[in-house]
C-alpha positions, 0 to 999 in steps of 0.5 A: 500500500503507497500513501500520497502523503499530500492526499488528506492535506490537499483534501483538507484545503479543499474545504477552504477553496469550496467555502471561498466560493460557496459563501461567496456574497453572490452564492450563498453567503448573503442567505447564510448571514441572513438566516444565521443572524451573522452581520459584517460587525461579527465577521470583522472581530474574528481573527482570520488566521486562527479561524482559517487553521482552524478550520484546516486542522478540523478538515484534516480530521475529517479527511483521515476519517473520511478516507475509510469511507472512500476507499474499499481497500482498507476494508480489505486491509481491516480484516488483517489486523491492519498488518498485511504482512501477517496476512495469509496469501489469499490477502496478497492475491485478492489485492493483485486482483483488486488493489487498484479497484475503483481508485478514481475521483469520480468514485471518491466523489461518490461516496464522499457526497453519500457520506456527506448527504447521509451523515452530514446533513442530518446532523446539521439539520438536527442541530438547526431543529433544535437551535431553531434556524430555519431550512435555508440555513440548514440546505445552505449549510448542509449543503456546504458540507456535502459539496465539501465531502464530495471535492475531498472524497474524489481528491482522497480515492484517486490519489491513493494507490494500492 
């Protein structure tokens, strides 16, 4: 198994790049401050390095989490122990056979908008509910996030190889 090394970073910034356009004032951002009751004041007593690392860390963690989502082979790997050199043979030929299978962004974007649209956003949307923000809020939002688990789902698959 070959880690890229570069996959869950850049798949983390990802996050920022789709964010930048998502909550831009002519897509969604002047709905997202409308309906999470943000003014220019707010954003403005943030300090945007802590904020954007931040982020970045938090993006981090959810590519290393999302990587097992996205990609069949850890699976396969799992039901070693996670050690393939203790493995029987039958795991050295299955993963000649399949190793490399479905390793695309096509597929990683997939699974990544499934994890996003299955995990996600009902969890946005049970916080909304309860917090009492309005379905915009909760479509604008969750939908960030889907689009984000998408981007860093395609990014994770077809950067690895096996």
């Amino acid at each position: 198994m070959e880690i890229n090394i570069y996959s869950l970073p850049l798949a983390a910034l990802s996050t920022l790049v789709v964010g930048f356009v998502w909550y831009h004032p002519k897509i969604f951002g002047t709905i997202w401050m409308k309906e999470s009751g943000m003014t220019q004041e707010k954003m403005k007593g943030g300090n945007m390095l802590i904020i954007f690392g931040i982020s970045f860390l938090y993006a981090f963690f959810i590519s290393f989490l999302l990587q097992f989502s996205v990609i069949h082979q850890f699976g396969a790997l799992s039901l070693t122990g996670g050690d393939a050199s203790k493995a029987l043979p039958s795991y050295a030929a299955f993963m000649k056979d399949y190793g490399n299978a479905f390793l695309s962004f096509k597929h990683g974007a997939l699974h990544g908008f499934l994890t996003g649209l299955l995990m996600i956003l009902p969890v946005i949307g049970t916080n909304a509910l309860y917090e009492k923000r309005s379905f915009k809020y909760t479509l604008v939002t969750g939908g960030f996030w889907v689009a984000c688990f998408t981007v860093m789902g395609g990014i994770i698959c077809s950067l690895m190889q096996f």
